[in-house]
Structures are given as structure tokens and as C-alpha cells.
C-alpha positions as CSV (number, residue, x, y, z in Angstrom):
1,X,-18.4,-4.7,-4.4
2,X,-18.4,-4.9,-8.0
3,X,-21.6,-2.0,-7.9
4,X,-20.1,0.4,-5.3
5,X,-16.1,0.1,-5.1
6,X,-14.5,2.9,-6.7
7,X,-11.7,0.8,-7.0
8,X,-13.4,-3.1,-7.8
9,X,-9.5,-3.8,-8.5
10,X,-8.2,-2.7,-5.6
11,X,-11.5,-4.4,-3.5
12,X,-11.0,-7.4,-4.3
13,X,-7.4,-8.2,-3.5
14,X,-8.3,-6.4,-0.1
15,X,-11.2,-9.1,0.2
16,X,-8.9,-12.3,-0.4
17,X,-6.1,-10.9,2.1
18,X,-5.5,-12.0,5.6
19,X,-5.9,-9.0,8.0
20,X,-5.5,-9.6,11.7
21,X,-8.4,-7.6,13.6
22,X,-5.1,-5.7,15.6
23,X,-4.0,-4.5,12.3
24,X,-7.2,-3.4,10.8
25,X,-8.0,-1.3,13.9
26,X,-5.4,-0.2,14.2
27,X,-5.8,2.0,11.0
28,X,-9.7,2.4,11.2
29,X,-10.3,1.9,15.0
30,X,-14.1,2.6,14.2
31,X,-14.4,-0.3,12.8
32,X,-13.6,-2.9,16.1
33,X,-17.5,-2.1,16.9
34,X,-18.4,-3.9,13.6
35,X,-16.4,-6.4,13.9
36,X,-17.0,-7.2,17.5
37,X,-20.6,-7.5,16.9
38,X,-20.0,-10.4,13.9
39,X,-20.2,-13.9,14.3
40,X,-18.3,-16.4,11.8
41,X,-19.4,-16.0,8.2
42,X,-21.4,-12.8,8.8
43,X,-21.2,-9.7,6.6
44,X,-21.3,-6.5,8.1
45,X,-24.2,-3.8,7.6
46,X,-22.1,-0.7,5.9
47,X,-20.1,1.0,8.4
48,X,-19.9,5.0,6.7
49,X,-17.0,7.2,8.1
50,X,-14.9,9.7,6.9
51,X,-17.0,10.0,3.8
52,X,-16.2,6.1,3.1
53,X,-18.6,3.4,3.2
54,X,-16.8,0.0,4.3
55,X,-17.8,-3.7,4.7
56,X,-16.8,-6.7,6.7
57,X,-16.8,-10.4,6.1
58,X,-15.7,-12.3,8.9
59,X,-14.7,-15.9,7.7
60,X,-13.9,-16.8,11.0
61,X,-11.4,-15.7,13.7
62,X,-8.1,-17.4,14.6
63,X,-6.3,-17.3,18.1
64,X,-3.6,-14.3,17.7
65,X,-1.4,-17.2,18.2
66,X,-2.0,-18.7,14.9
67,X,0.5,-18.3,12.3
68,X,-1.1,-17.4,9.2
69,X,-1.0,-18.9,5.8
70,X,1.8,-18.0,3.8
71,X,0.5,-17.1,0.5
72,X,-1.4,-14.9,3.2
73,X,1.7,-12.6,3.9
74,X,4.0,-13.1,0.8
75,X,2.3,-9.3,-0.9
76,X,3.2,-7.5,3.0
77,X,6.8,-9.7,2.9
78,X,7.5,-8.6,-0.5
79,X,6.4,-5.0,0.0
80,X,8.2,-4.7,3.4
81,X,11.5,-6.5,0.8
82,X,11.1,-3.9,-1.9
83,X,10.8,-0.8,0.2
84,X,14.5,-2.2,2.0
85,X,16.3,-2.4,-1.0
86,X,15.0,1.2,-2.0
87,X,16.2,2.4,1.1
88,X,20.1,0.9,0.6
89,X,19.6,1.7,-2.9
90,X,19.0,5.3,-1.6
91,X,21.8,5.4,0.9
92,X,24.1,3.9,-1.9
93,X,23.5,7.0,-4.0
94,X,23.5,9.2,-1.5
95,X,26.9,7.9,-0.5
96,X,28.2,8.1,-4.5
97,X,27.3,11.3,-4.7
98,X,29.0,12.8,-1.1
99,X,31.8,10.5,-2.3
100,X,32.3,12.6,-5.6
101,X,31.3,15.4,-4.0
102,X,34.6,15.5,-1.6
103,X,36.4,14.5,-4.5
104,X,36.0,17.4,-6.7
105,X,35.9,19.6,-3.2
106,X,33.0,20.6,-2.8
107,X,31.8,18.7,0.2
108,X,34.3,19.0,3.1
109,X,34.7,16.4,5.5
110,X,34.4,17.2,9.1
């Protein structure tokens, strides 16, 4: 990782995360092959595709039951937070500005 990753950064916090295999083929479904063929602890041969090379490290697989960790999911929780209070922090403005808008007459209300 550390020779190879153009982003090391960015490889190793994807290399400490908790992915379920539905997710992760879900967004690169060539990669279900790879990962059907490993066995707990195994590290992937390099799987190239679009022009990106890409490894996998099963630690071990969990029934999709399982409810994960939740230092695990606090960076998706957060994200999926953060992204809802842009969005009402959007509509917010967006209602400000109509608001002065039919105010000083410019906008006319239906």
C-alpha cells in the first residue's frame, strides 16, 4: 500500500473500515469473483480494472445478520449527518431568499 497507493492516506482508512461484501459490489461488482474465491485472512492477488489496480484482505466474514461494530459506522453516520444538515441548511436559504424575494416583489406567489 504504502509503495503503490496514489493516495497511502486515503488507503489506509479504506483498509481499517468495515465494508459489507453487498456494499462493496455493489460499486465495483468485478470484484465479488475475488472475494468469493478468498478464505479468512487471505489477501487477494491484484484485481486491475478500469485502469485501477485493487486488493482485498478478508479478515473474516460475518452473517449479514451481524450488527457491526460501532466505531465501524460512526465516519458513514456522520457523513450521512453532515450531508442532512447541508441539505436543511440549503432549503433554509433557499426559503430566505424566495421569502425576500416576494417581499420586495419580485417573486410572485402562485
Amino acid at each position: 500500500m504504502r509503495t503503490f497507493a496514489a493516495d497511502t492516506t486515503r488507503a489506509r482508512r479504506l483498509s481499517l473500515r468495515y465494508l459489507p461484501e453487498s456494499r462493496l459490489t455493489q460499486h465495483l461488482p468485478f470484484l465479488d469473483e475475488a472475494l468469493d474465491d478468498l478464505q479468512d485472512g487471505e489477501t487477494s492477488a491484484v484485481v486491475p480494472a478500469n485502469g485501477q489496480f485493487h486488493v482485498l484482505r478478508l479478515d473474516r466474514r460475518r452473517s449479514a445478520s451481524t450488527t457491526p461494530k460501532l466505531d465501524w459506522v460512526v465516519p458513514q453516520i456522520r457523513r450521512h449527518l453532515q450531508i442532512r444538515a447541508r441539505k436543511q441548511m440549503y432549503a433554509n436559504e433557499v426559503e430566505r431568499l424566495r421569502s425576500n424575494a416576494r417581499v420586495r416583489g419580485i417573486l410572485k406567489t402562485p
